[in-house]
Residue, then its C-alpha position, 0 to 999 in steps of 0.5 A: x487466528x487473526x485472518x484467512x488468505x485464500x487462492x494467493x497463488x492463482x490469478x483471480x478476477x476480484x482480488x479483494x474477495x480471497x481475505x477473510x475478514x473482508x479487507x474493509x473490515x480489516x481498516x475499520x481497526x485502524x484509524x487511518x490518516x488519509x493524509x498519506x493518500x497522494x503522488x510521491x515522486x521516487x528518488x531513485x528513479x523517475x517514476x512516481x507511487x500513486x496512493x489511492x482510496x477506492x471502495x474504502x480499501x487503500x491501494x497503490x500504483x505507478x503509473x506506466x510500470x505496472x506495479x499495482x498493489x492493494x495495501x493492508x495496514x499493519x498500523x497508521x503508517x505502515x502497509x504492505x501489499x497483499x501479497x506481502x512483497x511491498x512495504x510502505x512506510x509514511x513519515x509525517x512532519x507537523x502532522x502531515x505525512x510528506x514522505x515515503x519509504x518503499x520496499x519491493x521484495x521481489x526486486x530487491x530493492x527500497x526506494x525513497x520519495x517525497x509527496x507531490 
């Protein structure tokens, strides 16, 4: 078994402590380009994905839409959310990552941005 979720489905002040092993233990797997931390703004639509590194887990938001994820890494490049309804995709050219592909299962949708 490679990890354990508890409490998914029910609203929990601290969100990061229903994973087991700790999802900062679960970075420690990967070596992570920082690189994809930033401000992508969407094609699609007028809104811009923020990617962010607090207490050493990476996260994402857009700003004003209230959409906030906190992303686990299936490698370098790829994440997905949590719950499993975002995935995040980084594209690197010369070795800096400069675009972003995103699905929102819960919409439907992917959208495409560039980094600021």
């Amino acid at each position: 078994m490679k990890s354990i979720t508890v409490n998914a489905d029910f609203p929990d002040l601290n969100e990061i402590d229903n994973y087991y092993p700790p999802l900062s233990e679960r970075y420690k797997a990967y070596d992570l380009n920082p690189d994809i931390l930033g401000t992508y703004q969407i094609r699609e639509f007028p809104v811009e994905v923020v990617v962010y590194e607090q207490d050493g887990i990476y996260q994402m938001t857009v700003p004003g839409q209230g959409l906030s994820a906190y992303l686990l890494p299936d490698d370098m490049m790829n994440f997905k959310s949590t719950d499993g309804n975002i995935t995040m995709n980084f594209k690197q050219n010369e070795g800096k990552v400069i675009e972003l592909s995103m699905s929102l299962a819960n919409f439907g949708i992917s959208v495409t941005g560039s980094k600021n």
